[in-house]
Structures are given as C-alpha cells and as structure tokens.
N, C-alpha and C positions, 0 to 999 in steps of 0.2 A: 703253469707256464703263462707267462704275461705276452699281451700280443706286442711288445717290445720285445721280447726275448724269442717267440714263436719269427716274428721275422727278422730276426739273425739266423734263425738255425737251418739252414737250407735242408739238412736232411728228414727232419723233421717236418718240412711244407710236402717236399716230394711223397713221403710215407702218409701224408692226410690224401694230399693230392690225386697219388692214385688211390687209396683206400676209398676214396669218393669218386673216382670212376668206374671201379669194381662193383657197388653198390646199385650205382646208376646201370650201369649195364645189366646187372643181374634182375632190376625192375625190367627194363626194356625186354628183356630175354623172358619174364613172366609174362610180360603182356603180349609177347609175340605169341608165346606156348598156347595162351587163351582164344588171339586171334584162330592161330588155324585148326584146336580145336572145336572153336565153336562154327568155323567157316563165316566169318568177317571178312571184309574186303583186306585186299593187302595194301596195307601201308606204305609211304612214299618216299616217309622218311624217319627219324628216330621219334622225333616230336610227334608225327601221324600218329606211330603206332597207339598214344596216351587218345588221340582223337577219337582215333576208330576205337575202342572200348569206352569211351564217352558217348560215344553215341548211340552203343548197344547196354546203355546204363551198366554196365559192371563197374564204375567209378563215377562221383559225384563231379559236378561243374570245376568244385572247389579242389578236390585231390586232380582233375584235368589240367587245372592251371598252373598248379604247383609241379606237377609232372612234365607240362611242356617246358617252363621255365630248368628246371633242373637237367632235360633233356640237352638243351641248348647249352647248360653249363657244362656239359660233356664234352661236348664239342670242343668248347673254348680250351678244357682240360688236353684234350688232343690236341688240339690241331694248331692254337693260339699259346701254346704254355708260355711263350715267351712273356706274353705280357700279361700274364699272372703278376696280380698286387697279394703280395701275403699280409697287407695293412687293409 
C-alpha cells in the first residue's frame, strides 16, 4: 500500500491507529507490572512511568527517549485523533 493510497483508506488508518495504541499501552502496562514489582516510586503520568524505570536502569537513555516520545503519541492517538495526518 502506497502512502497515497494508505491515506484514502480511512479504515485502514483507524486499524493502524489503534493497533498502535494497543501496543503502546501494552508497553506502559509492562512498565507499570515492573514499577510495583520492584517498588519504584509511582509514576505521574504515562510518559513518567518510561522515567521511573530509567532511572532504576531497567531501560537505556536511548530506549527512555523513544519511549516517552511514543508515550505522548498516545495520547495524541486518544485524545487529539482529530488531527491525525495520515501523510
């Protein structure tokens, strides 16, 4: 699928769309499992939670970054779909 074709096809964005929220959730929901087994502080917010296991090294600087970035893309996937670019 071409990304001309990919954004025509609305059903097709929705099915990435959430399939990338699901994913993303399912990290955050690992990292929370680790927070309160290990007894790390709790987190503030989705993004924290990638923090606080940064800071108790169970994830490198580089996988933190990428994490809070994706985290935030969550969000936008919630709460902002409106202005979702599928370009």
């Amino acid at each position: 699928m071409t990304v001309e074709e990919y954004s025509r096809d609305w059903k097709t964005q929705r099915i990435v769309e959430r399939t990338l929220q699901i994913a993303i959730e399912i990290c955050i929901d690992i990292a929370n499992h680790i927070i309160s087994d290990e007894g790390y502080r709790t987190p503030v917010s989705y993004s924290d939670t990638f923090k606080v296991i940064y800071e108790n090294k169970v994830i490198s600087e580089e996988v933190y970054n990428i994490m809070e970035k994706i985290s935030k893309f969550r969000n936008i996937l919630v709460h902002n779909y409106t202005k979702i670019n599928p370009d």
